[in-house]
BALOBA-1460 file (C-alpha; in Angstrom, 3 decimals):
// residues 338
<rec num="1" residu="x" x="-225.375" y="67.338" z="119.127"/>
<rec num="2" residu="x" x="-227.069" y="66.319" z="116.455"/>
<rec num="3" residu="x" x="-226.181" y="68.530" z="113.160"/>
<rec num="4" residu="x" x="-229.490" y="69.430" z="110.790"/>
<rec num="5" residu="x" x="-228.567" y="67.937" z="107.609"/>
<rec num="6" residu="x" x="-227.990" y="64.281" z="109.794"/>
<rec num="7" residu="x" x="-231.466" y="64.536" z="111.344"/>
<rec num="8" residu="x" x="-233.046" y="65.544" z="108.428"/>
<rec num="9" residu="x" x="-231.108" y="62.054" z="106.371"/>
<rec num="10" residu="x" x="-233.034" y="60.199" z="109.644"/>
<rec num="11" residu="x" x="-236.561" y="61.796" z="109.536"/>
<rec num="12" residu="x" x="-236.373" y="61.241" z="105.085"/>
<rec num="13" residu="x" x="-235.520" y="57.385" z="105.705"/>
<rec num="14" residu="x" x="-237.544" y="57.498" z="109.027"/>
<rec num="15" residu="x" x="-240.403" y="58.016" z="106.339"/>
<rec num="16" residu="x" x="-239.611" y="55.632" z="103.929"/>
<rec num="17" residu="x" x="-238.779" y="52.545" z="106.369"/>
<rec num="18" residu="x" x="-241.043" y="49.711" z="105.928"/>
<rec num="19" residu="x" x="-240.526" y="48.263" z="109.880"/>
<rec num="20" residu="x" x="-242.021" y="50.003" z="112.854"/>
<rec num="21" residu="x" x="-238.748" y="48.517" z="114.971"/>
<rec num="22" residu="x" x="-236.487" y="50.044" z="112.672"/>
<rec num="23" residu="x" x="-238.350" y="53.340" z="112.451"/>
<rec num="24" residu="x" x="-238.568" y="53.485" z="116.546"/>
<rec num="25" residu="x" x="-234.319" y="52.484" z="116.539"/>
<rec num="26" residu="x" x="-233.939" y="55.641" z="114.694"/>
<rec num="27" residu="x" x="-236.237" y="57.408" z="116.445"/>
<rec num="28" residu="x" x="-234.664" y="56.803" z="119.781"/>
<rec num="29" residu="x" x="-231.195" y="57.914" z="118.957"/>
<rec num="30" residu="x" x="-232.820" y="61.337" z="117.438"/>
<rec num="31" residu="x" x="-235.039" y="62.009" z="121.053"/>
<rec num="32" residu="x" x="-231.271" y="60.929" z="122.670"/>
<rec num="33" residu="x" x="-229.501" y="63.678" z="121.021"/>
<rec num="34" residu="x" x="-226.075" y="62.973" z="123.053"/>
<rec num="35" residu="x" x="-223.143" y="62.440" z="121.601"/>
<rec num="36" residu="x" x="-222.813" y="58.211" z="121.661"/>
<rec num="37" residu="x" x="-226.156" y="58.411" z="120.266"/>
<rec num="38" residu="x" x="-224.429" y="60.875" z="117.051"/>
<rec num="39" residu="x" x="-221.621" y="59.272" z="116.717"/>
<rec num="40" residu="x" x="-224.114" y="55.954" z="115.862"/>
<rec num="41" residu="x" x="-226.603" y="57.889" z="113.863"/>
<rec num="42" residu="x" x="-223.712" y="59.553" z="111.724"/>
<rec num="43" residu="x" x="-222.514" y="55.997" z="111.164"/>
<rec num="44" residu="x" x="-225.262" y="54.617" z="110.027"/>
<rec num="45" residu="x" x="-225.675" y="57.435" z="107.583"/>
<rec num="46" residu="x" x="-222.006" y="57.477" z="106.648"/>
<rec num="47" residu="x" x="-223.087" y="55.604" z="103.440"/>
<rec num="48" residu="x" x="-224.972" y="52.713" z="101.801"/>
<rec num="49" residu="x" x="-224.173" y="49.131" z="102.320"/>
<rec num="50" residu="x" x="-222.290" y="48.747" z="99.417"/>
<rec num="51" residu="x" x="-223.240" y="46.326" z="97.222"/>
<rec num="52" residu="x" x="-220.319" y="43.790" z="95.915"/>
<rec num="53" residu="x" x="-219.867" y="40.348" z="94.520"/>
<rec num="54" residu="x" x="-220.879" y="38.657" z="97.980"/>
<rec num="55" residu="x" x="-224.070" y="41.156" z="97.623"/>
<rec num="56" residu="x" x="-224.390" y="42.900" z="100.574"/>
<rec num="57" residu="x" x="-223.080" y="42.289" z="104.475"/>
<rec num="58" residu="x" x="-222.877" y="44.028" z="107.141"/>
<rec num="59" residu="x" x="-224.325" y="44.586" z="110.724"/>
<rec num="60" residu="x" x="-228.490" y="44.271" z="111.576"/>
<rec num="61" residu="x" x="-229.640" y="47.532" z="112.319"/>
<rec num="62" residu="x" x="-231.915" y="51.202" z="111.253"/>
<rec num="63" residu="x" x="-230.653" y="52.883" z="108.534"/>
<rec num="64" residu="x" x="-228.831" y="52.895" z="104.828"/>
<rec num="65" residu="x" x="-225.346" y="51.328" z="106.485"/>
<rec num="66" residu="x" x="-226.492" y="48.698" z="108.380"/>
<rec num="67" residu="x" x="-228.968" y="45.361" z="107.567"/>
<rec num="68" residu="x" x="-232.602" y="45.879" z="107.230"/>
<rec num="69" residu="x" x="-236.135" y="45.616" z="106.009"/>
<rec num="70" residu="x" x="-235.435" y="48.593" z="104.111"/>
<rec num="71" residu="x" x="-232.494" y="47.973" z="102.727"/>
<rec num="72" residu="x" x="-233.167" y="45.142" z="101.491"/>
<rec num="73" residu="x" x="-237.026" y="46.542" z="100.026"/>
<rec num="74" residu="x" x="-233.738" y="48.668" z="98.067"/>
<rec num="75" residu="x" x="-231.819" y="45.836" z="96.878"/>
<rec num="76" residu="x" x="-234.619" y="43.414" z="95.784"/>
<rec num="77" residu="x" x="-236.130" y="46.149" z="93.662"/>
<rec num="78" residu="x" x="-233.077" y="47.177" z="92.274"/>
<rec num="79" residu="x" x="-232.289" y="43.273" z="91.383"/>
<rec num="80" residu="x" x="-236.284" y="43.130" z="89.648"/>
<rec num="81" residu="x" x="-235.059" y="46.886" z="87.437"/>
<rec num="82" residu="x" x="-232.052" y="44.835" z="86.623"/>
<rec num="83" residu="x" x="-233.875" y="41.956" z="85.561"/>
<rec num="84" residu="x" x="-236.458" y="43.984" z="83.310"/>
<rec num="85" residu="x" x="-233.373" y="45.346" z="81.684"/>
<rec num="86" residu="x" x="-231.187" y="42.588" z="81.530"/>
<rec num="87" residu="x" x="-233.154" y="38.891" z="82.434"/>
<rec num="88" residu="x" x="-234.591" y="38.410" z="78.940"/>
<rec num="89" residu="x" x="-238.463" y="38.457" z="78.161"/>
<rec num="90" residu="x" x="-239.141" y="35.231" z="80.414"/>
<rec num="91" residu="x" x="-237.102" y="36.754" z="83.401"/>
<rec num="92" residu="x" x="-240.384" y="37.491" z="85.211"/>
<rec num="93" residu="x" x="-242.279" y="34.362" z="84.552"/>
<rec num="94" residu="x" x="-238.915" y="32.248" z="85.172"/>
<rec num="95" residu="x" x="-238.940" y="34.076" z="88.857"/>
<rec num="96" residu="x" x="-236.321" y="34.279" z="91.569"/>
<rec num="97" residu="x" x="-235.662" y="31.462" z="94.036"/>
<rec num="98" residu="x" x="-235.385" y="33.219" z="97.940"/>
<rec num="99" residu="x" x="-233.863" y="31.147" z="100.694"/>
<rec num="100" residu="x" x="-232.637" y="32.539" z="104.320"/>
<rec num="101" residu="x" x="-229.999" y="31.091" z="107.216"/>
<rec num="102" residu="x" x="-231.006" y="30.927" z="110.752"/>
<rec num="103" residu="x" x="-229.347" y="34.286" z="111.206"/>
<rec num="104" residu="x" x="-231.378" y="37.019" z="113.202"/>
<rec num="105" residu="x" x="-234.224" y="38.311" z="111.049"/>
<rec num="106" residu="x" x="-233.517" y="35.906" z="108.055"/>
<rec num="107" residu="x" x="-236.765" y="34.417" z="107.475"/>
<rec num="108" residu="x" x="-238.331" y="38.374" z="107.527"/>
<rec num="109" residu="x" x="-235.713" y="39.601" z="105.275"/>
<rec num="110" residu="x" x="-236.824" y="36.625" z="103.182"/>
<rec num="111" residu="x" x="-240.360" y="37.251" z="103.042"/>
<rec num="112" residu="x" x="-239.885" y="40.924" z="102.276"/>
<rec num="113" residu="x" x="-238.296" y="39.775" z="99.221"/>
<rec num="114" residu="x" x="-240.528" y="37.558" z="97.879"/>
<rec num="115" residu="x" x="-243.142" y="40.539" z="98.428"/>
<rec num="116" residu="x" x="-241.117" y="43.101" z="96.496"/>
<rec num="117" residu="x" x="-240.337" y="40.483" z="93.898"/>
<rec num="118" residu="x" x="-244.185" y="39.936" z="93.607"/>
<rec num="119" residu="x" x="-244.561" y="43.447" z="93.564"/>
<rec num="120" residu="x" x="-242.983" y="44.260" z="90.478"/>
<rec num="121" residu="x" x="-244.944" y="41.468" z="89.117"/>
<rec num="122" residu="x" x="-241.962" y="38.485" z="89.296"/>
<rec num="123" residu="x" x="-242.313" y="34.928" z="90.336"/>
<rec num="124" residu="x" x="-240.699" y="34.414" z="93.953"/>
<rec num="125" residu="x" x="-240.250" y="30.469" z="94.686"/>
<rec num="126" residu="x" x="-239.762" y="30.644" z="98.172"/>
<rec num="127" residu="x" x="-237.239" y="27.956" z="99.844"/>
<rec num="128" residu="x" x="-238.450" y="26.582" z="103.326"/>
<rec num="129" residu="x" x="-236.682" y="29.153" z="105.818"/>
<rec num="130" residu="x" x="-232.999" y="28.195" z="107.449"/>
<rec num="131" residu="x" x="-232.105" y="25.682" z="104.190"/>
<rec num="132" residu="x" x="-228.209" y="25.735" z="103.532"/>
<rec num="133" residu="x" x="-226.191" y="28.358" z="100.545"/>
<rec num="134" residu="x" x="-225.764" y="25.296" z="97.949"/>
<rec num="135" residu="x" x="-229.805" y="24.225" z="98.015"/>
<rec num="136" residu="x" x="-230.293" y="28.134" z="96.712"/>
<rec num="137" residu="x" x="-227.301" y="27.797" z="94.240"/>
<rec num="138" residu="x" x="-228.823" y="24.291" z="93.147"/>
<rec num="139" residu="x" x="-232.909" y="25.030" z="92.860"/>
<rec num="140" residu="x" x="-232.081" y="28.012" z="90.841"/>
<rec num="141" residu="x" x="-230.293" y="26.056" z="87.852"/>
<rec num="142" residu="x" x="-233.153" y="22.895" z="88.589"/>
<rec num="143" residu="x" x="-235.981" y="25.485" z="88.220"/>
<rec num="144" residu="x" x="-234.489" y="27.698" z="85.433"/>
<rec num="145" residu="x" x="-235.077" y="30.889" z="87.513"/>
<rec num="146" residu="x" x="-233.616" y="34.081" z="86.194"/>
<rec num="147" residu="x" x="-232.049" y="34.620" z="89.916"/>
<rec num="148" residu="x" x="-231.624" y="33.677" z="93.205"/>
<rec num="149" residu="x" x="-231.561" y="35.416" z="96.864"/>
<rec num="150" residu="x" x="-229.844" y="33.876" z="99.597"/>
<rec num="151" residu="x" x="-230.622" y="35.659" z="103.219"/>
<rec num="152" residu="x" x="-227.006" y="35.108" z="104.817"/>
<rec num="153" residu="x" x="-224.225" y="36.721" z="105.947"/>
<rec num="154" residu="x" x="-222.104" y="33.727" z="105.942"/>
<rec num="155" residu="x" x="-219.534" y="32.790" z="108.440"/>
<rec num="156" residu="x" x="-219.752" y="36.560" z="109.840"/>
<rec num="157" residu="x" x="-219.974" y="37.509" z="113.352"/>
<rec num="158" residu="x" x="-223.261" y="37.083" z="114.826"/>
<rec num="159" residu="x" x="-224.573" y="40.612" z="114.338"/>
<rec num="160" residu="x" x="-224.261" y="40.666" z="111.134"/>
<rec num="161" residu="x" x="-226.863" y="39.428" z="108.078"/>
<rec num="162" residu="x" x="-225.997" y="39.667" z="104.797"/>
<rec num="163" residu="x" x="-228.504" y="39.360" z="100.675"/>
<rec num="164" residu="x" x="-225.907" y="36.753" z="98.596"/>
<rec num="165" residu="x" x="-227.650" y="37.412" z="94.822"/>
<rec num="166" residu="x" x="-227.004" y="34.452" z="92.473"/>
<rec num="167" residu="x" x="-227.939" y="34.562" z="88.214"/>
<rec num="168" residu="x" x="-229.461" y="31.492" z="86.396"/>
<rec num="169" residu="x" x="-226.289" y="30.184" z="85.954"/>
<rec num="170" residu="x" x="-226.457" y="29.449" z="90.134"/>
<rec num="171" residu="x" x="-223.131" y="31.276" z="90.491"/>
<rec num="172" residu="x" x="-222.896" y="34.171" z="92.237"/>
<rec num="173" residu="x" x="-222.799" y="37.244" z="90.772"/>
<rec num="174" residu="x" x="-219.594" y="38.884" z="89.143"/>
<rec num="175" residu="x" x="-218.523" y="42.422" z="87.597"/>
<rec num="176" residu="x" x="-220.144" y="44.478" z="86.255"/>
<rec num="177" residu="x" x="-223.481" y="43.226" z="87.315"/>
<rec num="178" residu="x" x="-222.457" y="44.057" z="91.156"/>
<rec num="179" residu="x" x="-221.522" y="47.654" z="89.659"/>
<rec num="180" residu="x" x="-225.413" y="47.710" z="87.322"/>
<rec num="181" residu="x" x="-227.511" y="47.016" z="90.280"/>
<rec num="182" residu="x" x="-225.843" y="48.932" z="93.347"/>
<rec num="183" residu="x" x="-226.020" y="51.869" z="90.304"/>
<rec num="184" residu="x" x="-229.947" y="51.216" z="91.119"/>
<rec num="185" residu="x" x="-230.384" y="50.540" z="94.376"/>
<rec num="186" residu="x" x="-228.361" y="54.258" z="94.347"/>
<rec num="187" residu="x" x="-231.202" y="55.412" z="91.677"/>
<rec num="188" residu="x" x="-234.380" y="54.551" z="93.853"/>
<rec num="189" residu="x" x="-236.366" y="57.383" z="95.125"/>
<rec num="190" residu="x" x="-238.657" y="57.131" z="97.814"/>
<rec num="191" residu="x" x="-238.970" y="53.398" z="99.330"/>
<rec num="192" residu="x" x="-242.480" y="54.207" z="100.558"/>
<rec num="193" residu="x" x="-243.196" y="54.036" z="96.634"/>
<rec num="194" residu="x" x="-241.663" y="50.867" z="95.858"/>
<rec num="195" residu="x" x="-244.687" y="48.145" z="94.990"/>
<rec num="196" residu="x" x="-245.101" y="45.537" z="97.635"/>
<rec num="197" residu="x" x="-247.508" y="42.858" z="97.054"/>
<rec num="198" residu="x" x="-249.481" y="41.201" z="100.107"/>
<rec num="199" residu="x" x="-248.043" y="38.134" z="101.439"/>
<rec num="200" residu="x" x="-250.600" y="35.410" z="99.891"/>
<rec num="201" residu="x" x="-249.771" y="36.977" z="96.520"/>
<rec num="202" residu="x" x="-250.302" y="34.354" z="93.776"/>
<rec num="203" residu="x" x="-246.827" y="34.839" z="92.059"/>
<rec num="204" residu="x" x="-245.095" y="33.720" z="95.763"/>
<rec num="205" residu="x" x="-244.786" y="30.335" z="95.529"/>
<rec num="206" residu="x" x="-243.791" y="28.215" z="98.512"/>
<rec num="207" residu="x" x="-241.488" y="25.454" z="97.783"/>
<rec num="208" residu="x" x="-241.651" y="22.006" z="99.861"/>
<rec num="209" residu="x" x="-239.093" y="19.331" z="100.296"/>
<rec num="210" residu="x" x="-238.743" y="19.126" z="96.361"/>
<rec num="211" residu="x" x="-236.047" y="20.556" z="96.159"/>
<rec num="212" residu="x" x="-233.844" y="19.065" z="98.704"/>
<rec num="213" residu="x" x="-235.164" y="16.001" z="97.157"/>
<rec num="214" residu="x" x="-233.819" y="16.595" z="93.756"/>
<rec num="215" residu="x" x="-230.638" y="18.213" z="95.113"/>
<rec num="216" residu="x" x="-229.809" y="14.845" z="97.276"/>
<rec num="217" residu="x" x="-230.585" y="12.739" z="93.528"/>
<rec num="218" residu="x" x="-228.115" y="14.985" z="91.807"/>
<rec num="219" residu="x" x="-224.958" y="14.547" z="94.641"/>
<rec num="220" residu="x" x="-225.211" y="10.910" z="95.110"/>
<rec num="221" residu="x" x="-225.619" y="10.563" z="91.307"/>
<rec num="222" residu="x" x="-222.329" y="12.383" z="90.960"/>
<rec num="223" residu="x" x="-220.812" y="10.823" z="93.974"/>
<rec num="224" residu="x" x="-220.379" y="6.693" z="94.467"/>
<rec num="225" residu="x" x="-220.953" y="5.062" z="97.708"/>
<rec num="226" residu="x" x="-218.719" y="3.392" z="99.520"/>
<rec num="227" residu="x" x="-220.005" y="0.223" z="98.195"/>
<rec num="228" residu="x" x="-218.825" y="-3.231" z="99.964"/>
<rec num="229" residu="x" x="-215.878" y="-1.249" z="101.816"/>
<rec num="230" residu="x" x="-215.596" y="0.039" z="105.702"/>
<rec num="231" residu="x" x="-217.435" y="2.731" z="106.198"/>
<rec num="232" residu="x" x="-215.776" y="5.534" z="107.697"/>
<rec num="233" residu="x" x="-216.331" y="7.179" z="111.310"/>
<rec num="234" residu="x" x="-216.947" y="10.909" z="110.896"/>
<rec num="235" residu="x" x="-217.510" y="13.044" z="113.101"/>
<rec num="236" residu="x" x="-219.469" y="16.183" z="111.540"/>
<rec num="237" residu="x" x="-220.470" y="19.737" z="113.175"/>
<rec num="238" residu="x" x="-222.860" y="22.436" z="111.356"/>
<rec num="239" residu="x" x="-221.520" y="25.154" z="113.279"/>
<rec num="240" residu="x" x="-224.939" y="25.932" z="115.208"/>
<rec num="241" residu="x" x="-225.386" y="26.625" z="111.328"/>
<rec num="242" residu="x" x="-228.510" y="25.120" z="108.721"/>
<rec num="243" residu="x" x="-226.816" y="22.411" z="107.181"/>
<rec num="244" residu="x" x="-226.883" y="19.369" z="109.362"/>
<rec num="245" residu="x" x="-230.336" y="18.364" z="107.978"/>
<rec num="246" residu="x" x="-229.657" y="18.265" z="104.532"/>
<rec num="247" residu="x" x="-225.978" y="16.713" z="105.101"/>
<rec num="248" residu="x" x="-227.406" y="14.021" z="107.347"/>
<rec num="249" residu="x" x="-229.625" y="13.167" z="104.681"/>
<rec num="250" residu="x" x="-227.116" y="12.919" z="101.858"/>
<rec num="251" residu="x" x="-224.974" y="10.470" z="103.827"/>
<rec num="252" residu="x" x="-227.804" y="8.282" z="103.801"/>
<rec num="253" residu="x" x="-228.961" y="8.270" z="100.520"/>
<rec num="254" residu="x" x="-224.990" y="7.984" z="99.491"/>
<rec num="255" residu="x" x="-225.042" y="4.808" z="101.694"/>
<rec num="256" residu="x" x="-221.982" y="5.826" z="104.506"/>
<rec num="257" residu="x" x="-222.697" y="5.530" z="108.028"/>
<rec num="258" residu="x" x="-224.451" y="8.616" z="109.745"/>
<rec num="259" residu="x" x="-221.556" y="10.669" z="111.439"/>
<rec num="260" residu="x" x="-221.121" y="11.712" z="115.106"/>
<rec num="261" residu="x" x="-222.818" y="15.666" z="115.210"/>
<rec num="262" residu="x" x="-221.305" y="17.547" z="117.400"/>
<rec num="263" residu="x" x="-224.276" y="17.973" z="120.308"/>
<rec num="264" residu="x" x="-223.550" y="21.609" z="121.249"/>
<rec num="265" residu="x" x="-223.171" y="22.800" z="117.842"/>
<rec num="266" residu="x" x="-225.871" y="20.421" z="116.120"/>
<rec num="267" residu="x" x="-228.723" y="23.288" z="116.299"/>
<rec num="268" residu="x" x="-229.088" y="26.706" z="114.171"/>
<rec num="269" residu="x" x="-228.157" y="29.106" z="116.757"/>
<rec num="270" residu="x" x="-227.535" y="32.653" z="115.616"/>
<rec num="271" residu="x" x="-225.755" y="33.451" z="118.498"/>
<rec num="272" residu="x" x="-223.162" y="30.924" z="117.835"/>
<rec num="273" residu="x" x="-222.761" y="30.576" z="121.032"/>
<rec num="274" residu="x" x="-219.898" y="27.970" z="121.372"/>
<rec num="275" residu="x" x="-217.129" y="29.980" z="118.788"/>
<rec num="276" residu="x" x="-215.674" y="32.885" z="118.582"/>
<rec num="277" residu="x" x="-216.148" y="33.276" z="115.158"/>
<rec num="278" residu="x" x="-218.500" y="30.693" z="113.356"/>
<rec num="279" residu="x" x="-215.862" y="30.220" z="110.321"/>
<rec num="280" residu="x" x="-214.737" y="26.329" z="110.026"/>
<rec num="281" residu="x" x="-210.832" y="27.555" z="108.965"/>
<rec num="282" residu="x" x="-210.714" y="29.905" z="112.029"/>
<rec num="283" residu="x" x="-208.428" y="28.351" z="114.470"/>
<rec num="284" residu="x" x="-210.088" y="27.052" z="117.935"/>
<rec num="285" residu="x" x="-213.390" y="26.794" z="115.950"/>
<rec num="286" residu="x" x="-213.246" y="22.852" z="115.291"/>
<rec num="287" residu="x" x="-211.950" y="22.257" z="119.054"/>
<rec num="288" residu="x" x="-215.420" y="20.627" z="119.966"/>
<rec num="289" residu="x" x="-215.622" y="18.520" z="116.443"/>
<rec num="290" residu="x" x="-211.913" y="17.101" z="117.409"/>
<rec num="291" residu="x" x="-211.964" y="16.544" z="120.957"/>
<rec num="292" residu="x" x="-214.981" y="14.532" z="119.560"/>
<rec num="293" residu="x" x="-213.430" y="12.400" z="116.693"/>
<rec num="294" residu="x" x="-210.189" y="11.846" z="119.636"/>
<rec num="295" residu="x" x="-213.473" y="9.849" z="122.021"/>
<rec num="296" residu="x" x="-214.977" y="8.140" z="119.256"/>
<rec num="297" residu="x" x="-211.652" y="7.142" z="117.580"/>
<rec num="298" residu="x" x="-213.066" y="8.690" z="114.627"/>
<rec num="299" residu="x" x="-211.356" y="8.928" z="110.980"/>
<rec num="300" residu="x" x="-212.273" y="12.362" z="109.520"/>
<rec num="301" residu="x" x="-214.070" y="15.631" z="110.797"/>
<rec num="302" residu="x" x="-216.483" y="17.447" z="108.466"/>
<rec num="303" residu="x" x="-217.357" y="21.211" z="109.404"/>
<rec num="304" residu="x" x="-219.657" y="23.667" z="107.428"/>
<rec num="305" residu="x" x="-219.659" y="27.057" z="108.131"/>
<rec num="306" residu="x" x="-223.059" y="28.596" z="109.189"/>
<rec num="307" residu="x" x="-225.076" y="29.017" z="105.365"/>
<rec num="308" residu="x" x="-223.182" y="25.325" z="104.570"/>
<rec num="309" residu="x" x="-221.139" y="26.857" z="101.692"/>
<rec num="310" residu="x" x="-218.026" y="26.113" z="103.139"/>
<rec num="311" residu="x" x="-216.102" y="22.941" z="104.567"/>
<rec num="312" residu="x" x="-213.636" y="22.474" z="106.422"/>
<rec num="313" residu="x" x="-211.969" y="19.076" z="107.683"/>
<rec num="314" residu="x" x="-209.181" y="17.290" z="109.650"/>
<rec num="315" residu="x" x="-207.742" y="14.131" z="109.519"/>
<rec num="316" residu="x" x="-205.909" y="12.153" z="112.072"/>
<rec num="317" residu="x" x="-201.883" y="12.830" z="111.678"/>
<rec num="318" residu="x" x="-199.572" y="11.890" z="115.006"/>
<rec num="319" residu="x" x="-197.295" y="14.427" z="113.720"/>
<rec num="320" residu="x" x="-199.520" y="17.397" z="114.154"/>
<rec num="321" residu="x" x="-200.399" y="19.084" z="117.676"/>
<rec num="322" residu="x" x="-203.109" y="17.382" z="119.261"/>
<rec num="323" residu="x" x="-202.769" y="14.061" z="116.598"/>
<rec num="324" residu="x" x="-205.278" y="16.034" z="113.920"/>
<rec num="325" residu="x" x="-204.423" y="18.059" z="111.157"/>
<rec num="326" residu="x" x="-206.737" y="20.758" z="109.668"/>
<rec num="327" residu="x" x="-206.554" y="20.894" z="105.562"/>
<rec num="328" residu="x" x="-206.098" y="24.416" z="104.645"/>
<rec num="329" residu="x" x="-208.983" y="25.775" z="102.305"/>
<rec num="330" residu="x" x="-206.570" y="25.566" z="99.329"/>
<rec num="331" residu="x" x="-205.722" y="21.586" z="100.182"/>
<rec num="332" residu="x" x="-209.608" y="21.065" z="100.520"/>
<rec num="333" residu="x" x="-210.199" y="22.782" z="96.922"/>
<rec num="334" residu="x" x="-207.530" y="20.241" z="95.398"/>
<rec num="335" residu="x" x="-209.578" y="17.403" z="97.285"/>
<rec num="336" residu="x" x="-212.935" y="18.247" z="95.203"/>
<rec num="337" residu="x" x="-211.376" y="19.500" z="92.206"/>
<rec num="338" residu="x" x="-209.888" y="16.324" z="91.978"/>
């Protein structure tokens, strides 16, 4: 059975959700009434997503615990509050950069965004959709926005989508503005009240290949060639993530060969269909990527995780099972610091 106080929590967000598919989820599971279908609908209005330094993650679903249209209507007016408060007089007219993964619903969640954004009269420069974690991190610093929304939830299972929120600085964000604007996403009234602006509103601006342009000028600026030397054979898998494009390209402007891509992972693919878990450090998950590099007699594997804000890589070592050896996240952050 369904207790009153849950179905009334439904029918109030019922009325306040922004997606028809959403609304009809909930819907569904009230008209069920059995107890699976209570047991999900008291989950889903357990609590809030909360929202943390990684912004907010969790499974793609109806309701205030899970990932949605409405939920995220909640956190991008929450962000534009914080911004009124906090971003400085030229936080609206310096904007928010959006970008999304290939995850399920990650363009939408995008869009919904920018419209909010707009809404509450902010600029939203709006990435092209399933662009990789660091382009997001990098156009908001090269365009001087106030903030930045990445769609993603990472190297999570496939369920799940996540809303990464980044500052001007292009880092995410840290204590106590996590704290400040899951204080007002808890401080919203009714969503159905919350300004959206249409989806050919003037302050959403659609971004082209600029970006990645400038982004692939500033890496091989900062990183040399490999000049008269061998080039090395890599072998390189996105993990059916966004990155391949973007990495493909900045071998070639840093003048290395192009690397072997891993054919069954080389394609965004939410369903991630070839791991069990799409995190390059998980064990098992560069099995494909190595038994790869061992035909091609190859000299290094490359793996990003899904949203291309991790790496991951193995070298050759006779020592080590199977004549590769995985760096451990900690050996790979020595690597780049150095």
């Amino acid at each position: 059975m369904i207790g009153g106080d849950l179905r009334a929590q439904a029918e109030h967000w019922i009325a306040g959700d922004p997606d028809e598919r959403d609304r009809a989820e909930l819907r569904g599971l009230l008209a069920d009434g059995g107890e699976a279908a209570a047991a999900e609908l008291a989950d889903r209005f357990a609590a809030r997503l909360e929202f943390g330094t990684a912004g907010l993650r969790g499974a793609i679903g109806a309701g205030p615990n899970r990932m949605n249209r409405a939920v995220v209507r909640a956190a991008t007016a929450a962000l534009a509050h914080w911004l009124a408060e906090h971003g400085g007089p030229d936080a609206a007219q310096a904007g928010v950069v959006i970008g999304c993964d290939a995850r399920h619903r990650s363009g939408e969640f995008a869009d919904e965004a920018a419209r909010v954004l707009a809404g509450a009269g902010i600029r939203a420069h709006l990435l092209p959709p399933q662009r990789p974690t660091p382009l997001l991190a990098f156009s908001v610093r090269h365009l001087r926005a106030a903030a930045g929304i990445m769609i993603t939830a990472s190297h999570n299972p496939p369920a799940d989508n996540g809303y990464k929120l980044y500052l001007g600085d292009g880092a995410q964000i840290i204590p106590p503005v996590d704290k400040q604007i899951g204080a007002a996403i808890a401080a919203l009234g009714d969503l159905s009240e919350v300004p959206v602006a249409p989806a050919d509103s003037p302050l959403i601006r659609k971004l082209g290949d600029e970006m990645a342009q400038a982004y692939l000028d500033a890496i091989v600026a900062a990183v040399p060639g490999p000049g008269g030397s061998p080039g090395l054979r890599v072998v390189y898998t996105p993990l059916h993530g966004v990155a391949r494009g973007l990495a493909l390209r900045a071998f070639e402007r840093a003048g290395f060969p192009a690397p072997e891509v891993v054919a069954a992972q080389a394609e965004p693919d939410p369903a991630f269909p070839t791991v069990a878990f799409p995190n390059p450090e998980e064990p098992g998950a560069l099995d494909l990527a190595l038994d790869l590099a061992r035909q091609t007699g190859a000299d290094l594997v490359i793996a990003n995780d899904p949203d291309g804000d991790r790496l991951a890589i193995a070298v050759p070592d006779p020592a080590a099972p199977g004549g590769w050896r995985p760096f451990t996240g900690d050996q790979v952050g020595a690597l780049l610091g150095a």
